[in-house]
KEGULUM-57629 format. One record per atom (N, C-alpha, C): residue number from 0; residue in one letter; chain; atom name; x, y, z. Coordinates in steps of 0.001 Angstrom, whole numbers, padded with zeros to 6 digits. Atoms other than C-alpha are relative to their C-alpha. Example, Ala and Ser with C-alpha at 12.3 -4.5 7.8 and 13.67 -1.06 7.14 Angstrom:
+------+-------+------+-------+---------+---------+---------+
| doke | palum | tiba | mardo |    east |   north |      up |
+------+-------+------+-------+---------+---------+---------+
|    0 |     a |    A |     N |  000890 | -001190 |  000000 |
|    0 |     a |    A |    CA |  012300 | -004500 |  007800 |
|    0 |     a |    A |     C |  000900 |  001200 |  000000 |
|    1 |     s |    A |     N | -000820 | -001190 | -000060 |
|    1 |     s |    A |    CA |  013670 | -001060 |  007140 |
|    1 |     s |    A |     C | -000770 |  001090 |  000730 |
+------+-------+------+-------+---------+---------+---------+
This chain:
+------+-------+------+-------+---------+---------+---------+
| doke | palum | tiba | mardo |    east |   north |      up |
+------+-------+------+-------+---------+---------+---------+
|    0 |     x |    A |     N |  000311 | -001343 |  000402 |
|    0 |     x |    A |    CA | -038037 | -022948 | -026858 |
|    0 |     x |    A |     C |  001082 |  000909 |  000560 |
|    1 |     x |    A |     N | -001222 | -000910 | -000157 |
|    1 |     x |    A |    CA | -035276 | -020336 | -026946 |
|    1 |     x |    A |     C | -000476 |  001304 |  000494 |
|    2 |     x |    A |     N |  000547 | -001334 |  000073 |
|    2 |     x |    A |    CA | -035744 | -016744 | -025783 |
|    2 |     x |    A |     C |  001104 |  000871 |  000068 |
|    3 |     x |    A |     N | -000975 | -000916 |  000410 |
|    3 |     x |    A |    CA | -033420 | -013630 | -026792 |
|    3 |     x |    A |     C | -000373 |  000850 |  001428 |
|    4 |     x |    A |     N | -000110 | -001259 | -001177 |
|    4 |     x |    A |    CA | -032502 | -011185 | -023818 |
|    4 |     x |    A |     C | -000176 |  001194 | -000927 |
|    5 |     x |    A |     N |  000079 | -001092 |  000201 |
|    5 |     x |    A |    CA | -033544 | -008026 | -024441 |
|    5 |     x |    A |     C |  000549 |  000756 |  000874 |
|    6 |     x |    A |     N | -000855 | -001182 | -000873 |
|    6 |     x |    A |    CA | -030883 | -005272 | -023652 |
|    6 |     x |    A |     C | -000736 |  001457 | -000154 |
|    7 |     x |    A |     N |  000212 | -001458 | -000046 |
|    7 |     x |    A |    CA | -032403 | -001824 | -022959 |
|    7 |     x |    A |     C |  000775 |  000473 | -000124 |
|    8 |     x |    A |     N | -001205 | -001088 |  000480 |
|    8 |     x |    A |    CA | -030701 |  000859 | -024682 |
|    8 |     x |    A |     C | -000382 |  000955 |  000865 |
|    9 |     x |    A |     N | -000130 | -000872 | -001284 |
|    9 |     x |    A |    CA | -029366 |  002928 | -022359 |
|    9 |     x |    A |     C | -000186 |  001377 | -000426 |
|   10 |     x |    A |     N |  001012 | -001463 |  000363 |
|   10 |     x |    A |    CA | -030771 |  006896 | -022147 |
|   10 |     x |    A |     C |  001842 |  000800 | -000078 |
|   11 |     x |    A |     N | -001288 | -001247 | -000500 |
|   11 |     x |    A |    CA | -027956 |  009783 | -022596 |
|   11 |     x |    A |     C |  000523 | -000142 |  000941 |
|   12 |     x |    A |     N | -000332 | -000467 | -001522 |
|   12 |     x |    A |    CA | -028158 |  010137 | -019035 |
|   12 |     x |    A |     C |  001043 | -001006 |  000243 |
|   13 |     x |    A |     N | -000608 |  001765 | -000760 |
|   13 |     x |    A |    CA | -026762 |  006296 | -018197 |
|   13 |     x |    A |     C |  001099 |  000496 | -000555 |
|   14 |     x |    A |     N | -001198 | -000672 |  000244 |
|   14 |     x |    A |    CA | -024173 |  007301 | -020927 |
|   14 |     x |    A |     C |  000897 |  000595 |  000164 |
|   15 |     x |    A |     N | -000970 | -000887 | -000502 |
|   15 |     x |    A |    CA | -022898 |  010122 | -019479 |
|   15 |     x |    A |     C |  000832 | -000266 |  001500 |
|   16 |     x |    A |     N |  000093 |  000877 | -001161 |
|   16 |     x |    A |    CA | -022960 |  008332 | -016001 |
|   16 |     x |    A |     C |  001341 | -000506 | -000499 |
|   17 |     x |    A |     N | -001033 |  001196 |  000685 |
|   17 |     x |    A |    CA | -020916 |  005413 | -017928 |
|   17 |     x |    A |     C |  001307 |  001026 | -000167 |
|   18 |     x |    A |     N | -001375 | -000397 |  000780 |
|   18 |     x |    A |    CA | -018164 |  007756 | -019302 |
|   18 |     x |    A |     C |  000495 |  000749 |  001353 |
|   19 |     x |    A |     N | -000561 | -000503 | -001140 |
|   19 |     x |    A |    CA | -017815 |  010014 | -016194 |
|   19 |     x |    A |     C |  000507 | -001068 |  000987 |
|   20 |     x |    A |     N | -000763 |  001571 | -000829 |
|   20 |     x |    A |    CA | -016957 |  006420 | -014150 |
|   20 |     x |    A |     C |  001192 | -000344 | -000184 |
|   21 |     x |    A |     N | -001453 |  000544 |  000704 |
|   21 |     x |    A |    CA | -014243 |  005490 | -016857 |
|   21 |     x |    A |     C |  000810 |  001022 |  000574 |
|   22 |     x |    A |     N | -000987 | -000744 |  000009 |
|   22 |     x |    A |    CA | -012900 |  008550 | -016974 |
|   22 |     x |    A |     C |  000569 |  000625 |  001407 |
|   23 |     x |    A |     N | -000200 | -000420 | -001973 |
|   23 |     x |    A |    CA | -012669 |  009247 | -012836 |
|   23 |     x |    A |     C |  001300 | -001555 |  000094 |
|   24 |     x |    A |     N | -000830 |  001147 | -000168 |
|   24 |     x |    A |    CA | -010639 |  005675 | -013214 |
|   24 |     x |    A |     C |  001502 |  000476 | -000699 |
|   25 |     x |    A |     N | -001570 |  000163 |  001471 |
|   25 |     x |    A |    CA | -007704 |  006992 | -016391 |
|   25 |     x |    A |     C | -000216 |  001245 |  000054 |
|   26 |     x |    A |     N | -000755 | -001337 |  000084 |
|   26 |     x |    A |    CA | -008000 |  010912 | -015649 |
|   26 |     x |    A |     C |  000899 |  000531 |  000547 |
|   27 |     x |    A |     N | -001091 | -000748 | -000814 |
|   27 |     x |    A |    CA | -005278 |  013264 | -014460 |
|   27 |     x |    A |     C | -000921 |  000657 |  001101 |
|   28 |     x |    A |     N |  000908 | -001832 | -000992 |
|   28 |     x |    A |    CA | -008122 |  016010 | -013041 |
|   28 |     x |    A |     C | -001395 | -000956 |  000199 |
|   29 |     x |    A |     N |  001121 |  000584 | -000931 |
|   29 |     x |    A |    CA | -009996 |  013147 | -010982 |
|   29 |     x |    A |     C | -000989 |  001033 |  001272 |
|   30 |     x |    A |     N |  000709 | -000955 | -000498 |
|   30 |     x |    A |    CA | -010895 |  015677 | -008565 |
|   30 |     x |    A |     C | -000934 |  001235 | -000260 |
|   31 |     x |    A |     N |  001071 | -000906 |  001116 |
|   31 |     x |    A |    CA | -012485 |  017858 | -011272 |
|   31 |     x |    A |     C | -001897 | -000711 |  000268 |
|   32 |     x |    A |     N |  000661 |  000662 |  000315 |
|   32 |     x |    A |    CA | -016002 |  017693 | -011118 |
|   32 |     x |    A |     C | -000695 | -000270 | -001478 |
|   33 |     x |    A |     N |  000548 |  000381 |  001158 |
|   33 |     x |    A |    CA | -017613 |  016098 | -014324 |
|   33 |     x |    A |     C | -000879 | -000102 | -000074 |
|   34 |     x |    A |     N |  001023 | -000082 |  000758 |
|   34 |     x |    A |    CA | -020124 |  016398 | -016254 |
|   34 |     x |    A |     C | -000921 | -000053 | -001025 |
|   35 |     x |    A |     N |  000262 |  000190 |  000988 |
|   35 |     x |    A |    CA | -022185 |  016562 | -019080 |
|   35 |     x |    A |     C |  000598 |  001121 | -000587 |
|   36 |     x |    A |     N | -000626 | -001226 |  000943 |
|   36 |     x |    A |    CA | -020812 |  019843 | -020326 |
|   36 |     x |    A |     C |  001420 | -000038 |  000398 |
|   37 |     x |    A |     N | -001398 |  000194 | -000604 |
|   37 |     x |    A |    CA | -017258 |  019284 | -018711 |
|   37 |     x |    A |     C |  000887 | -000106 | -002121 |
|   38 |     x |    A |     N | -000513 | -000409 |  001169 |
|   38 |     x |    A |    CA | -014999 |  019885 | -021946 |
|   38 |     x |    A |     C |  001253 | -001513 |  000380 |
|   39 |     x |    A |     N | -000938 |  000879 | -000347 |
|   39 |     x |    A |    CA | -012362 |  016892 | -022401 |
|   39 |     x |    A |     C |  001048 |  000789 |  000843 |
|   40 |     x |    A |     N | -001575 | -000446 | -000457 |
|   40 |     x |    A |    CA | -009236 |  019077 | -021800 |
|   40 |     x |    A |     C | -000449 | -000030 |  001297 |
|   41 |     x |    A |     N | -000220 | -000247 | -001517 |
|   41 |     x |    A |    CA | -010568 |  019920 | -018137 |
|   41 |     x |    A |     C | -000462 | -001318 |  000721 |
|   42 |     x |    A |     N |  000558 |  000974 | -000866 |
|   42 |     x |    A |    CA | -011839 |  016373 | -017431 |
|   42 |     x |    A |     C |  001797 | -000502 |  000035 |
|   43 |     x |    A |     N | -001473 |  000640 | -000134 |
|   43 |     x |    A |    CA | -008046 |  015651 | -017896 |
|   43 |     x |    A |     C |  000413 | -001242 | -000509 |
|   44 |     x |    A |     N |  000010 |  001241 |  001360 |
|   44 |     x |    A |    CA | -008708 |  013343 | -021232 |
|   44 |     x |    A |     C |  000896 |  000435 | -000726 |
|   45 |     x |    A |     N | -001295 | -000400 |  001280 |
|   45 |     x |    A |    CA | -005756 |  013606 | -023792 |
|   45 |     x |    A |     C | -000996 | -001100 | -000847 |
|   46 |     x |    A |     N |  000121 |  000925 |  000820 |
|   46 |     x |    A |    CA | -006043 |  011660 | -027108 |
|   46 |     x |    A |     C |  000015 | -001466 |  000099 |
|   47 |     x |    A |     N | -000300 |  001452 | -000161 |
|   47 |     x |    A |    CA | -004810 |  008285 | -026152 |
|   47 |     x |    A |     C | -001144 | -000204 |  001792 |
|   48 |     x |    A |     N |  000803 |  000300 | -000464 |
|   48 |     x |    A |    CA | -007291 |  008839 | -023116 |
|   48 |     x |    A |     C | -001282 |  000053 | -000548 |
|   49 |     x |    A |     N |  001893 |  000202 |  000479 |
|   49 |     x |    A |    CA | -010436 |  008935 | -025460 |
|   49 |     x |    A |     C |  000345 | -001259 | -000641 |
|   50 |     x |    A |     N | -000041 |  001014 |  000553 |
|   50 |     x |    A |    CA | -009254 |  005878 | -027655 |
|   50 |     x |    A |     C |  000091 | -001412 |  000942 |
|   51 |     x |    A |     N |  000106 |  000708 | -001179 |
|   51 |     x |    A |    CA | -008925 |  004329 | -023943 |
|   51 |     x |    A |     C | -001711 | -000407 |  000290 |
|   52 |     x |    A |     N |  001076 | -000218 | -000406 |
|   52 |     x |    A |    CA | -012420 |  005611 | -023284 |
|   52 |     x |    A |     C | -001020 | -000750 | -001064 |
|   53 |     x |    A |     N |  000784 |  000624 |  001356 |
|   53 |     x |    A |    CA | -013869 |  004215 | -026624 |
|   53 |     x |    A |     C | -000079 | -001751 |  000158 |
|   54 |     x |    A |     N |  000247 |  001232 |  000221 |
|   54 |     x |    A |    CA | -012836 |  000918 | -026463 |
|   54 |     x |    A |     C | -000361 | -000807 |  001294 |
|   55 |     x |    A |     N |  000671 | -000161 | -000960 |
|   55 |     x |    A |    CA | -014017 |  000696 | -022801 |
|   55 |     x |    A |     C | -001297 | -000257 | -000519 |
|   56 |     x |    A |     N |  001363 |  000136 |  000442 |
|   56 |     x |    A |    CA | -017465 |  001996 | -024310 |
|   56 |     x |    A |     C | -000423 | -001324 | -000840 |
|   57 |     x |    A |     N |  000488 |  001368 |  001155 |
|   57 |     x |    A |    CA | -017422 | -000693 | -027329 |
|   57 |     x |    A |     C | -000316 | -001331 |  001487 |
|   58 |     x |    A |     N |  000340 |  000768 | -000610 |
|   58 |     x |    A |    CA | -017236 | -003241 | -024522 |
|   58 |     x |    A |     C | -000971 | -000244 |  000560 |
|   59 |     x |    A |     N |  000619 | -000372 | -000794 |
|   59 |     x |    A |    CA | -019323 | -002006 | -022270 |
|   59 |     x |    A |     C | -001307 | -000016 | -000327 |
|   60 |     x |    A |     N |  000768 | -000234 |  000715 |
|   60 |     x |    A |    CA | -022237 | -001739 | -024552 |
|   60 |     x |    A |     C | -000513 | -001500 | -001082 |
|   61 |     x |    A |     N |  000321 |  000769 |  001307 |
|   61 |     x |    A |    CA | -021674 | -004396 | -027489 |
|   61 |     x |    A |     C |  000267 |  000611 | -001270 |
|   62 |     x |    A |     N | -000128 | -000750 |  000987 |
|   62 |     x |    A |    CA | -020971 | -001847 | -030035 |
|   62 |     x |    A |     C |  001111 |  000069 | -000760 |
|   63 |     x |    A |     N | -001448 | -000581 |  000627 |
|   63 |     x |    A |    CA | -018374 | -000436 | -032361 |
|   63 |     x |    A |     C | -000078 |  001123 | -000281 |
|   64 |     x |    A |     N |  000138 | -001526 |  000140 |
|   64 |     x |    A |    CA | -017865 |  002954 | -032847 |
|   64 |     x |    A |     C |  000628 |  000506 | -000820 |
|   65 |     x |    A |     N | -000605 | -000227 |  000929 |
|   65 |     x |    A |    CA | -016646 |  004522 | -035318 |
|   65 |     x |    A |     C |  000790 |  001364 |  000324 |
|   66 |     x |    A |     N | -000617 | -001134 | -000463 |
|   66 |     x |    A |    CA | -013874 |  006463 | -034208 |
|   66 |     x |    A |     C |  001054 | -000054 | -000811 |
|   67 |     x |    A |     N | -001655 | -000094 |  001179 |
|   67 |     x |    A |    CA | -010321 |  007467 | -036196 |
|   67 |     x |    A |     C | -000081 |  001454 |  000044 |
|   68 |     x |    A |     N | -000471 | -001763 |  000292 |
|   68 |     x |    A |    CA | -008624 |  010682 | -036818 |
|   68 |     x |    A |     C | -000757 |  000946 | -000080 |
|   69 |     x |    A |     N |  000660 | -000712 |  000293 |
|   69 |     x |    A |    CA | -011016 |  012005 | -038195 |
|   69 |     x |    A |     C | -001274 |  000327 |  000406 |
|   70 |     x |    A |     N |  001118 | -000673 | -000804 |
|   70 |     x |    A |    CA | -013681 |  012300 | -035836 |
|   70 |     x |    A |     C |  000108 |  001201 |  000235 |
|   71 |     x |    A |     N | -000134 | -001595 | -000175 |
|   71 |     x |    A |    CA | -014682 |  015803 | -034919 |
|   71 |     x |    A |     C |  000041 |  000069 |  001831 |
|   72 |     x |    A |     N |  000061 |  000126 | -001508 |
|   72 |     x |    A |    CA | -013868 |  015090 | -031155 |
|   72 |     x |    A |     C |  001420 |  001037 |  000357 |
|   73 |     x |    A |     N | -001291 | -001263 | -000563 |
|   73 |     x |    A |    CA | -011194 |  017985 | -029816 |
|   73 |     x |    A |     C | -000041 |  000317 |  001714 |
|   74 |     x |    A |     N |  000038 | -000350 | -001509 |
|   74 |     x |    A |    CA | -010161 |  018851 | -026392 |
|   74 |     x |    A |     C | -001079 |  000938 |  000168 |
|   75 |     x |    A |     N |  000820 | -001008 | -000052 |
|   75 |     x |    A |    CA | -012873 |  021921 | -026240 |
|   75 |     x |    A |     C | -001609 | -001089 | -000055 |
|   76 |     x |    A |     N |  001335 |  000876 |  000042 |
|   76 |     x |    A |    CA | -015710 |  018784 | -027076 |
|   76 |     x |    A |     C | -000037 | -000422 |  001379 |
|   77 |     x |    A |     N |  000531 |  000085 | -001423 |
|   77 |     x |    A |    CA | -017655 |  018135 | -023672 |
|   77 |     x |    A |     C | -000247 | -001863 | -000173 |
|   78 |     x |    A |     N |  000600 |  001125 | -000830 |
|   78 |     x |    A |    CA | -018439 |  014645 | -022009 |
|   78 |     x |    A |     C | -001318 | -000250 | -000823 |
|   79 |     x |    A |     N |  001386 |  000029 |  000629 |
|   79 |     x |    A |    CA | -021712 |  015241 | -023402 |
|   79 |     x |    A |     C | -000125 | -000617 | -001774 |
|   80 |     x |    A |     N | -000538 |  000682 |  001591 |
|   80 |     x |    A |    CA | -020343 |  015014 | -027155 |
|   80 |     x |    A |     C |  000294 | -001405 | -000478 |
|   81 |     x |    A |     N | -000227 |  001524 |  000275 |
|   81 |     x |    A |    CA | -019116 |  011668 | -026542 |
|   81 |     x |    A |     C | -001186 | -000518 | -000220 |
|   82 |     x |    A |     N |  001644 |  001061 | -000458 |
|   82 |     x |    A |    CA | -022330 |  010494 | -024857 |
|   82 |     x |    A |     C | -000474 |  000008 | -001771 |
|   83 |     x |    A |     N |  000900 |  000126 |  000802 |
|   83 |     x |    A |    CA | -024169 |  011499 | -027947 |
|   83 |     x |    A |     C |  000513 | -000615 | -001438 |
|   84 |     x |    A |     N | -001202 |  000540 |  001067 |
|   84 |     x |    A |    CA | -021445 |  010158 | -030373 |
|   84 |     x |    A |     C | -000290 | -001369 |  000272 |
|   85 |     x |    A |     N |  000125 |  001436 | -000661 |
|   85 |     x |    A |    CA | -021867 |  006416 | -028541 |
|   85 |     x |    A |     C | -001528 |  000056 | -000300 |
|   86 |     x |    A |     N |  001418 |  000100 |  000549 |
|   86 |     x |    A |    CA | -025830 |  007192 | -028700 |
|   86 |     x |    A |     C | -000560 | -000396 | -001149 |
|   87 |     x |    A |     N |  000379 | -000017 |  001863 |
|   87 |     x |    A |    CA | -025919 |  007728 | -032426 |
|   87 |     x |    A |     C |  000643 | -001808 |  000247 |
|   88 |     x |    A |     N | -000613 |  001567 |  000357 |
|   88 |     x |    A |    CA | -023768 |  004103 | -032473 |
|   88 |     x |    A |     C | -001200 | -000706 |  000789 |
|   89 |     x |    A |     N |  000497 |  000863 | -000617 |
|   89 |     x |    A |    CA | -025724 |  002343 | -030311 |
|   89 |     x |    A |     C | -001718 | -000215 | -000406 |
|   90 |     x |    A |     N |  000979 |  000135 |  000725 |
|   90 |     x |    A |    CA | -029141 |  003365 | -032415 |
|   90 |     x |    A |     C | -000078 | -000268 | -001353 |
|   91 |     x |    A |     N | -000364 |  000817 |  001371 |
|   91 |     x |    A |    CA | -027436 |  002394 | -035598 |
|   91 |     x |    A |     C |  000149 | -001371 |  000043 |
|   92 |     x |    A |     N | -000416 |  001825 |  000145 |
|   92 |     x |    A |    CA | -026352 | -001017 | -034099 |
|   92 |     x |    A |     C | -001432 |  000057 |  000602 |
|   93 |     x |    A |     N |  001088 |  000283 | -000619 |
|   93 |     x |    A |    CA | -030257 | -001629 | -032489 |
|   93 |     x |    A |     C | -000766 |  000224 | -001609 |
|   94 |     x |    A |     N |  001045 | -000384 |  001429 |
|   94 |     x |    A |    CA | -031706 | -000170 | -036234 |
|   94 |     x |    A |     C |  000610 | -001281 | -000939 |
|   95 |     x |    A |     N | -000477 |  001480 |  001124 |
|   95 |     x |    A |    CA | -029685 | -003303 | -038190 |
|   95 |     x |    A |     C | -000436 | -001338 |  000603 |
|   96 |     x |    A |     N |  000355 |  001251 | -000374 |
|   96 |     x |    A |    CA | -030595 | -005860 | -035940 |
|   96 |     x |    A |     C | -001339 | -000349 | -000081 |
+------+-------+------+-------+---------+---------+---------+
């Protein structure tokens, strides 16, 4: 008899947790404190540090995310934006399985 692990999907909160960790590891403005409202530009994320931060998350999780150009993610988008950007993914991949 086989039995499947069940992964608890993690709350916002853990999320935001999770990304403030990465990003204290690959920011410039480590000494910044972070947050959920913390705006990328002042966490001291550039572009090639969110596509850092993403594929981090995909790991980290199991997921894929659907990120590209054309996300609506901008330096002025908060910590928080991500979280809930990874959220939405992570209740789309839990709603197919």
């Amino acid at each position: 008899m086989s039995t499947t692990a069940v992964v608890a999907t993690p709350t916002l909160d853990e999320i935001v947790v999770e990304l403030i960790n990465i990003m204290k590891k690959h920011s410039q403005a480590t000494e910044a404190k972070l947050e959920c409202q913390t705006p990328l530009a002042d966490a001291g994320v550039d572009s090639f540090d969110v596509v850092e931060l993403i594929f981090q998350v995909e790991d980290k999780y199991g997921i894929a995310v659907d990120f590209n150009a054309n996300t609506n993610l901008t330096p002025s988008s908060t910590i928080g934006d991500v979280a809930r950007m990874i959220m939405t993914c992570i209740e789309k991949d839990c709603a197919a399985k």
